[in-house]
C-alpha positions as CSV (number, residue, x, y, z in Angstrom):
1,X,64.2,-149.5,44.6
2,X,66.2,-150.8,47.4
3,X,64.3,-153.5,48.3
4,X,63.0,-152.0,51.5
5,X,59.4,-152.7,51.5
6,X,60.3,-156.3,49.5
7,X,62.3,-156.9,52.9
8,X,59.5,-155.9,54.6
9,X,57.5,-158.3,53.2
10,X,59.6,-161.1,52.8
11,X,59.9,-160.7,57.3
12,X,56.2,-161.2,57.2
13,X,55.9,-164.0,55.7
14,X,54.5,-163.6,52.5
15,X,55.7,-165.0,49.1
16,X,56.6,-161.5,47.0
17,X,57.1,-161.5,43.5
18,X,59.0,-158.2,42.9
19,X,59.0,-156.1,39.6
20,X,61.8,-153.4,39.5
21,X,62.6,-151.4,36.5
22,X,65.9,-149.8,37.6
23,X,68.9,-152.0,36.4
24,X,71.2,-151.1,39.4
25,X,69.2,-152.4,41.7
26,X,68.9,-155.7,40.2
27,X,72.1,-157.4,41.2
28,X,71.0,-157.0,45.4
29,X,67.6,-158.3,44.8
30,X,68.5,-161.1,42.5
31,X,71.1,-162.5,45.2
32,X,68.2,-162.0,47.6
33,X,66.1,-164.2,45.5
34,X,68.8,-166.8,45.5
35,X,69.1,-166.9,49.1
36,X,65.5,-167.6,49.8
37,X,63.5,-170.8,48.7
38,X,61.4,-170.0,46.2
39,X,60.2,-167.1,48.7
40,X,61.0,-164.1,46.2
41,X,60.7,-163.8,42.7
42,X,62.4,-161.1,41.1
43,X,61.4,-159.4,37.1
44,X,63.0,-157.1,35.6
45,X,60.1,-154.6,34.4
46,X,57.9,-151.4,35.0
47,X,54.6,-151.6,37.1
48,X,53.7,-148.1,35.6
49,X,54.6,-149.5,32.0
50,X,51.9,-152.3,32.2
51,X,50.1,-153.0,29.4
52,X,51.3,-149.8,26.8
53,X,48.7,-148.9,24.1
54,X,51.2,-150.0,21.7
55,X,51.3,-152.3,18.8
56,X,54.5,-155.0,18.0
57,X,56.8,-156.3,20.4
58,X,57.4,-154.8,23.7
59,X,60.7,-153.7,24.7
60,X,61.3,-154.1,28.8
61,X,60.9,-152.9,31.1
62,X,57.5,-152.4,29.6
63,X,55.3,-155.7,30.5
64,X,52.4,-157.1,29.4
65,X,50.1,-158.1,32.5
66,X,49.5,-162.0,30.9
67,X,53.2,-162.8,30.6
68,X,53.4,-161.6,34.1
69,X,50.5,-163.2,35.7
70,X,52.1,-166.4,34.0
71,X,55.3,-166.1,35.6
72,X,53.9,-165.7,39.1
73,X,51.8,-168.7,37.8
74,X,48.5,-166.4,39.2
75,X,45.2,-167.9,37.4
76,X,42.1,-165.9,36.3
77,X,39.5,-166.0,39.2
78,X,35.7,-165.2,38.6
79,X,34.8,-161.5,39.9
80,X,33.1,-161.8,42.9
81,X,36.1,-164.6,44.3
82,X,38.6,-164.0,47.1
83,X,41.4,-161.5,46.0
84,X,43.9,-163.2,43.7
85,X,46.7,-160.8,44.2
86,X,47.7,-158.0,46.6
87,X,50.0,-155.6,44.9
88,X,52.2,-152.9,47.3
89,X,53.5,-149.8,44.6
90,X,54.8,-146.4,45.8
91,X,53.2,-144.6,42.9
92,X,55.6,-141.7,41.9
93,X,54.1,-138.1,42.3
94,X,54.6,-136.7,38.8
95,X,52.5,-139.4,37.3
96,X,50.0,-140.0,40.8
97,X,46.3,-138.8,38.7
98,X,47.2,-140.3,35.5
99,X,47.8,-143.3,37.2
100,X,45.0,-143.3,39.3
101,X,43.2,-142.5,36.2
102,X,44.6,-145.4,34.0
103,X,44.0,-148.0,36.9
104,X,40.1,-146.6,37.8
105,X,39.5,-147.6,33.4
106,X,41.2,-150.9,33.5
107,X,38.9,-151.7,37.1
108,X,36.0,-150.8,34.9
109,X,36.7,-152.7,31.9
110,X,38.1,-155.6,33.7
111,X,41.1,-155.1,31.4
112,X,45.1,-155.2,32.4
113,X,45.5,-156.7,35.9
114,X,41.7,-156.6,37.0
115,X,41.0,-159.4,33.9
116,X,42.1,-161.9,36.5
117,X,39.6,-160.7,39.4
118,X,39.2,-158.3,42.1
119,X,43.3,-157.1,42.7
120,X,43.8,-155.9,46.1
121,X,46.1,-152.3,45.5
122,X,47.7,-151.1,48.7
123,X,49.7,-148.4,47.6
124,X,51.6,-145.1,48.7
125,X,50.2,-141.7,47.3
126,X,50.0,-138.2,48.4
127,X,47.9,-137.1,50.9
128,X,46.5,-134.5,48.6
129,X,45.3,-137.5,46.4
130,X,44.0,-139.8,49.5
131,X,41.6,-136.3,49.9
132,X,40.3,-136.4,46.8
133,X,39.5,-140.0,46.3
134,X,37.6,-140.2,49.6
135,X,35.7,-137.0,49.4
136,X,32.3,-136.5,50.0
137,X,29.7,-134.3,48.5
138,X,30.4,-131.1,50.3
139,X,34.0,-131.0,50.4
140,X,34.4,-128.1,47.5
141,X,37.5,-128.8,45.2
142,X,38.1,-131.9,46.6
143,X,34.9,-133.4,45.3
144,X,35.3,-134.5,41.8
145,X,34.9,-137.2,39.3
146,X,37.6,-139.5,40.6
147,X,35.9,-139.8,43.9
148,X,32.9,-140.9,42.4
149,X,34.1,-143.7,40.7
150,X,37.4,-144.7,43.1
151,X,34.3,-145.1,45.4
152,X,31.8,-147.0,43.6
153,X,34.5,-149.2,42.6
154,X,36.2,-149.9,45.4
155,X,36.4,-149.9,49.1
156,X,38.9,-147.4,50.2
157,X,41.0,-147.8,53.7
158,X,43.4,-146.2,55.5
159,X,46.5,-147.7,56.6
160,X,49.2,-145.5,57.2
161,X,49.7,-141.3,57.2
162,X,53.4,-140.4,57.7
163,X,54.8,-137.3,57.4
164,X,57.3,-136.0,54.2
165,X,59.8,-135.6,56.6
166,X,60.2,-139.6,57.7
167,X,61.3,-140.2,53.8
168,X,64.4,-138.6,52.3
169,X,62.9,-136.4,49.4
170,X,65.1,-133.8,49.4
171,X,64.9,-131.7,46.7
172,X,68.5,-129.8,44.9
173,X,67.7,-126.5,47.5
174,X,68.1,-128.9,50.0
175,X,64.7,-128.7,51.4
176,X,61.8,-131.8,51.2
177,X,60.8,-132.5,48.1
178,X,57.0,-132.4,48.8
179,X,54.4,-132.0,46.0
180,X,52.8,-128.6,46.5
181,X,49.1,-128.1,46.7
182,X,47.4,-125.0,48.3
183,X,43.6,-126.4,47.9
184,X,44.4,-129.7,50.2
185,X,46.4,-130.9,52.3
186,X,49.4,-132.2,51.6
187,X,51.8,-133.0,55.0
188,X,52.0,-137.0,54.7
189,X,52.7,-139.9,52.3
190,X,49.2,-142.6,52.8
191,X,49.3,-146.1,52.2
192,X,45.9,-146.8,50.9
193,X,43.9,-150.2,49.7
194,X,41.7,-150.4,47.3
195,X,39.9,-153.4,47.2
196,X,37.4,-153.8,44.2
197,X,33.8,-153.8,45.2
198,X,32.4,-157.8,45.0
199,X,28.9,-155.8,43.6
200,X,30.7,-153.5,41.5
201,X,29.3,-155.1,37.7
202,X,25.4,-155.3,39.3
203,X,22.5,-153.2,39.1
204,X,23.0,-152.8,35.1
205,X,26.6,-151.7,35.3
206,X,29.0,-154.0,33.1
207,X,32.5,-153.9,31.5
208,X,30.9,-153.5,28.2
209,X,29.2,-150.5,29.0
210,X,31.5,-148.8,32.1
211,X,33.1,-146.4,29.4
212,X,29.5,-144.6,29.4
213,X,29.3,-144.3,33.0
214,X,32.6,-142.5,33.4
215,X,31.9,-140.5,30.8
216,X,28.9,-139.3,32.3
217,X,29.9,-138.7,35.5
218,X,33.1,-137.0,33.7
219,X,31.1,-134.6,32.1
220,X,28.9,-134.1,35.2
221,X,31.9,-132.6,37.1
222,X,33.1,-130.6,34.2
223,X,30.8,-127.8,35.7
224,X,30.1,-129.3,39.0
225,X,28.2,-126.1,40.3
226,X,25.9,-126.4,37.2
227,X,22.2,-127.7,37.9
228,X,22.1,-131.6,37.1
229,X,19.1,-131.0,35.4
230,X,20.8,-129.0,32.5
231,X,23.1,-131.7,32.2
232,X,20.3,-134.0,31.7
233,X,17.9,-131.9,29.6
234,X,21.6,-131.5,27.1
235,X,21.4,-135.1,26.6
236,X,18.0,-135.9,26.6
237,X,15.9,-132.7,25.9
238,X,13.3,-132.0,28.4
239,X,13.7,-135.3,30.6
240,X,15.8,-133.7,33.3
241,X,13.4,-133.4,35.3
242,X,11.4,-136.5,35.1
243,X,14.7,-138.4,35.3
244,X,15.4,-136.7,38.7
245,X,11.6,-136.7,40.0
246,X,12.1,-140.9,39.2
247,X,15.0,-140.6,41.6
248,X,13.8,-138.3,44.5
249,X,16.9,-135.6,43.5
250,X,15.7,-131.8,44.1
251,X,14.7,-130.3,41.0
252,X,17.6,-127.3,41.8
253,X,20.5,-130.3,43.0
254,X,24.0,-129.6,41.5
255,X,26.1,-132.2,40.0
256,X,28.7,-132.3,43.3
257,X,25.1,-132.6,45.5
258,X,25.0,-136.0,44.7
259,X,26.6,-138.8,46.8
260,X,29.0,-141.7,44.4
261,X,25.6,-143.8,45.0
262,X,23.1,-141.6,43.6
263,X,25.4,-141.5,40.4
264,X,25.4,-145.3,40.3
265,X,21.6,-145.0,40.6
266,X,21.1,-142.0,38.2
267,X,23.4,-144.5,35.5
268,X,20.3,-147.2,36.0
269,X,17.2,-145.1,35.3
270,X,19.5,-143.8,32.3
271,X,20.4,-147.4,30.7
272,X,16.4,-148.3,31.1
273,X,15.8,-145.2,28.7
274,X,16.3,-144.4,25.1
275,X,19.0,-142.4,25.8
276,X,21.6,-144.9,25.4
277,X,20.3,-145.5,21.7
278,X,21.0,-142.4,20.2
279,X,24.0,-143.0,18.2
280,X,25.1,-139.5,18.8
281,X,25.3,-140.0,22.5
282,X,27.3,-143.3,22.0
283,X,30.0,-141.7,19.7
284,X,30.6,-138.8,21.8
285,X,30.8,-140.8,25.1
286,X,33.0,-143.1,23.1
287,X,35.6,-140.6,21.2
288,X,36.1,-139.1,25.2
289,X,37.1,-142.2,26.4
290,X,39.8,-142.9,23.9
291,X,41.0,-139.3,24.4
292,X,41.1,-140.4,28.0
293,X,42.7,-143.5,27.7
């Protein structure tokens, strides 16, 4: 954009490396960068563009994360280390849950920009979307996979609400340009941070086997009203109920009863089984993560 929120930054203090995708806004920010010492740090690509599942050369704006951690001369940090990186994004609204999505499986897999450690996001998204990735077991609609594993993963806070109508969004009618949504919410624009978890790869949970734990909880929400227990006993016939006695879970509990921690838990007492083994199990979890990347 502009360079409103670069500005922004730039007043505070910081040293901002900014990546903008739209050639006409280029020239301003370049002459910015020339004005500052070694302050800002301008690149011509596409945040949203990071890291295509494509083979051969990339053509920009598309980027690939390494060549840009290079040029902001940002080092690999072990996991549980101070935040390397804080990255500010206004995450555009027709692409806000496949993004979301995208970013939760490279946090998982350590892949993209989370290879170099725990990158702090603070970034601007619907309010709808703030709903559903801090939901709580209860909540109806709102409840679903994504705030399961937004929330193990990462602490989730807050920073600012605003209302549409302190933005210019105007649409071709001439009215705001708000995304509509009749289940939630939906009056403000939210800056949120997501800061990975420090104790997010413990307690069994790895990068190596993260695409198993999405899936499951994936395919828990499919039919969140449906007994857990089902679920279970479809996977591993006729433990559902010794898997949930194990974990002190009501016999009759539903898969949106349980809290993002009991699904954390319920992913241990799985990996200790035989489950896990069956190749069966292993290929399907694997074929719907590929699908979903």
């Amino acid at each position: 954009g502009p360079g409103v929120l670069t500005r922004t930054l730039l007043n505070a203090g910081h040293r901002v490396v900014a990546v903008e995708n739209n050639l006409a806004f280029l020239p301003n920010l370049q002459s910015l960068e020339n004005s500052l010492d070694g302050q800002l740090k301008v690149i011509y690509g596409d945040f949203l563009r990071l890291d295509p599942l494509v083979t051969g050369r990339m053509k920009p704006p598309a980027m690939c994360s390494d060549k840009l951690f290079e040029t902001m001369g940002v080092a690999a940090v072990p996991w549980k280390a101070d935040v390397p990186v804080k990255v500010f994004w206004i995450l555009p609204q027709r692409k806000e849950r496949s993004t979301l999505w995208r970013l939760l499986f490279a946090l998982y897999e350590c892949s993209s920009i989370y290879k170099y450690g725990r990158v702090e996001l603070n970034i601007f998204i619907s309010e709808k979307e703030y709903k559903v990735l801090t939901a709580k077991p209860g909540e109806g609609r709102a409840y679903q996979a994504l705030s399961v594993l937004w929330q193990v993963g990462c602490e989730i806070q807050l920073l600012l609400m605003e209302p549409w109508s302190s933005f210019i969004t105007n649409s071709k009618t001439g009215g705001l340009a708000i995304p509509k949504c009749v289940s939630l919410p939906n009056d403000h624009l939210c800056l949120v941070r997501l800061t990975p978890r420090k104790n997010l790869f413990t307690a069994g949970l790895k990068p190596t086997n993260s695409p198993t734990f999405i899936f499951i909880v994936k395919q828990c929400f499919a039919k969140p009203r449906s007994k857990l227990s089902d679920r279970l006993n479809s996977w591993s016939f006729g433990n559902g109920s010794k898997i949930l006695r194990a974990l002190e879970i009501p016999k009759s509990a539903e898969s949106c009863h349980l809290y993002p921690e009991d699904y954390r838990r319920l992913f241990k007492v799985l990996q200790n089984s035989n489950m896990f083994t069956d190749t069966w199990f292993h290929n399907e979890a694997m074929e719907s993560i590929r699908n979903m990347n």
